[in-house]
C-alpha positions in Angstrom: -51.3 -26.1 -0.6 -50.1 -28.7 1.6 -46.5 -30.1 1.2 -46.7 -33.6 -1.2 -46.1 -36.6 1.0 -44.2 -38.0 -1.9 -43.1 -35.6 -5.1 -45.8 -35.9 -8.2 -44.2 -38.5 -10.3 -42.4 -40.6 -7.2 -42.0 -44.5 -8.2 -42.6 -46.7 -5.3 -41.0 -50.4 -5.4 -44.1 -52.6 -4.0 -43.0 -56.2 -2.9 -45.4 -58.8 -2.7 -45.5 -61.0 0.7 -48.8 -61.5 2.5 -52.5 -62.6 1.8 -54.8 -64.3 4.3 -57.9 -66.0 3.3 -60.7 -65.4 5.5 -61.8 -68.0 7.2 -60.4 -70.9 4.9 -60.2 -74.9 6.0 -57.7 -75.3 3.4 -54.5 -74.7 3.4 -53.6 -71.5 0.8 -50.4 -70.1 -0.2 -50.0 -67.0 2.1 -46.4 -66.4 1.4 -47.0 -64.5 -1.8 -43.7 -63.3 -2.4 -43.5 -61.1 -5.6 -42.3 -57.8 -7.0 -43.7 -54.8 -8.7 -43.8 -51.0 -9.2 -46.7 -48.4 -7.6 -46.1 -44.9 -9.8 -47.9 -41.9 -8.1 -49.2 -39.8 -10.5 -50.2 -36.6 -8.5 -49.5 -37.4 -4.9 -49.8 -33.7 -3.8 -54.0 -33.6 -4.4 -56.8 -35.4 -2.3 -57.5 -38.0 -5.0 -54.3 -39.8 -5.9 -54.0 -41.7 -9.1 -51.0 -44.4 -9.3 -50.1 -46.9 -12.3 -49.2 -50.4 -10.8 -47.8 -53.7 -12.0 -46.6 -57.1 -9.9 -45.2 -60.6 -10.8 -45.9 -62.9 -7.3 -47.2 -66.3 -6.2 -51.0 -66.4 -6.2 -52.8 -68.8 -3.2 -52.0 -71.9 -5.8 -48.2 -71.3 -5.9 -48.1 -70.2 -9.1 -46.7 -67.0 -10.6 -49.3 -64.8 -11.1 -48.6 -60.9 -13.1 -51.0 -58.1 -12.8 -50.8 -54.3 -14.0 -53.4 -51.7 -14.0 -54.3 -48.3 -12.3 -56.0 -47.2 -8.9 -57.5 -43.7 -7.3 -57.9 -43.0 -4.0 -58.8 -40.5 -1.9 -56.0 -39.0 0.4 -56.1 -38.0 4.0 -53.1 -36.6 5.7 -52.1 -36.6 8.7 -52.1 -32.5 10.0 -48.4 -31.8 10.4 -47.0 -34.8 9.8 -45.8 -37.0 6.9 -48.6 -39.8 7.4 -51.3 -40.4 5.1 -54.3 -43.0 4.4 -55.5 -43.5 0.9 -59.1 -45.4 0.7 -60.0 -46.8 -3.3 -60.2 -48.7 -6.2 -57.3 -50.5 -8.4 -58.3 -52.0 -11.9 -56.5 -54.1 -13.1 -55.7 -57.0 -15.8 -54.8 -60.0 -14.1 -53.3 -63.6 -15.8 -53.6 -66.5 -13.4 -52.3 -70.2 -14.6 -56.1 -72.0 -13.4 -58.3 -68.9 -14.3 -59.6 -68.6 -18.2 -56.1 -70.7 -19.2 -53.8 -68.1 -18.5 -55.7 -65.6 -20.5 -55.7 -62.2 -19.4 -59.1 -61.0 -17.1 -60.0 -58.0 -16.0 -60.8 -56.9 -12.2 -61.3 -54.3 -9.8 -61.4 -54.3 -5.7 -61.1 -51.6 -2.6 -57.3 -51.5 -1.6 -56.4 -49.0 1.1 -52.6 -47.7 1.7 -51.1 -46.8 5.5 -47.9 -44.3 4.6 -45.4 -42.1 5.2 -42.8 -40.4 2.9 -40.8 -43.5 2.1 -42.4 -46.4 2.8 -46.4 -47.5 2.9 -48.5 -50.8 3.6 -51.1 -51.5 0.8 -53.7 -53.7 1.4 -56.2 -55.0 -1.2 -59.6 -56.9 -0.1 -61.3 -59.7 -2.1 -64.8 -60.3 -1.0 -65.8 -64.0 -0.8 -68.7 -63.5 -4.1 -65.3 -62.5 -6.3 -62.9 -65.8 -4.7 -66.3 -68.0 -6.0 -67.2 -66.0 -9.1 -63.7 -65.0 -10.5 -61.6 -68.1 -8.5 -64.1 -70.4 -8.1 -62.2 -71.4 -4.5 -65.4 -72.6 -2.8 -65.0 -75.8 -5.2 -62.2 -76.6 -2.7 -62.8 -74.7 0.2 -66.6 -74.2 0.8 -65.3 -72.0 4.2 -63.5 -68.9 2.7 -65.5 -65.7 2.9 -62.5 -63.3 1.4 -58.8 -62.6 1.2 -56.4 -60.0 2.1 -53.2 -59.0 0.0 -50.8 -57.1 1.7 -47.8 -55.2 0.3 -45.0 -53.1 1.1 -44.2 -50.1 -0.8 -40.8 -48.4 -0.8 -40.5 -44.6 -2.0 -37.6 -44.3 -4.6 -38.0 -40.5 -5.1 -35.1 -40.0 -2.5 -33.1 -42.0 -5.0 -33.0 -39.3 -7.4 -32.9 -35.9 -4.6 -30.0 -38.0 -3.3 -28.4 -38.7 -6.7 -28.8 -34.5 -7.6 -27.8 -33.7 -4.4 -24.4 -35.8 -4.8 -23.8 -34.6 -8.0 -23.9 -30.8 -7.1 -21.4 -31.5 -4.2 -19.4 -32.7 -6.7 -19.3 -29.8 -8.9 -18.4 -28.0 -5.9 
């Protein structure tokens, strides 16, 4: 078996910062600054599980909170400590103009680019779920899909490091 990329269990800090919408006339929030948490649930195996939760700005401006799960399939690099995941995250969503705030269920593709520390996600929206779920075409008839890109920061190390200061202490 392959050395984990990041330990079973590793927590993953994910901030919120980037979406581009496809094609749009209109002028969306792209800054979508935000933070959450990415948990990996068994990082060492081809099909990776992770629990996930965010607070950011959606493409109105408004705060926006989501939590739910993904799995994605896992290809590593040979010999190195790069991987790419490829998947699907579910997820509850509340948004302040969709269904009042109420809670609303979704699921799209998101891909992650990695290493041992640190990773890229990127989640896609096809244009049928902006109209269906967002109803954006109302005000921009253009957009044919957004992008939402996060950064995700390994906080594993935290602890090794942590256990490995206390040990040279006992020393």
């Amino acid at each position: 078996m392959s050395r984990p990329v990041l330990a079973d269990g590793d927590w993953g800090l994910v901030i919120n910062g980037r979406s581009v919408h496809l094609n749009a006339t209109k002028d969306w929030n792209e800054d979508n600054w935000g933070l959450g948490f990415e948990k990996e649930l068994n990082s060492s195996r081809r099909w990776v599980t992770t629990a996930v939760g965010n607070a950011f700005k959606d493409s109105m401006g408004n705060p926006s909170y989501m939590a739910g799960a993904s799995i994605k399939r896992r290809f590593r690099m040979p010999s190195s400590h790069f991987y790419f995941d490829a998947g699907l995250v579910g997820f509850l969503m509340t948004r302040h103009n969709i269904r009042n705030g109420e809670p609303f269920p979704g699921a799209l593709p998101t891909m992650t680019f990695g290493a041992r520390n640190f990773a890229v996600n990127v989640t896609y929206m096809p244009g049928s779920v902006v109209n269906d779920v967002t109803h954006a075409h109302l005000l921009d008839p253009a957009i044919t899909g957004v992008f939402f890109i996060q950064l995700k920061l390994g906080l594993g190390h935290l602890g090794a490091r942590r256990d490995a200061l206390a040990q040279s202490e006992t020393r």
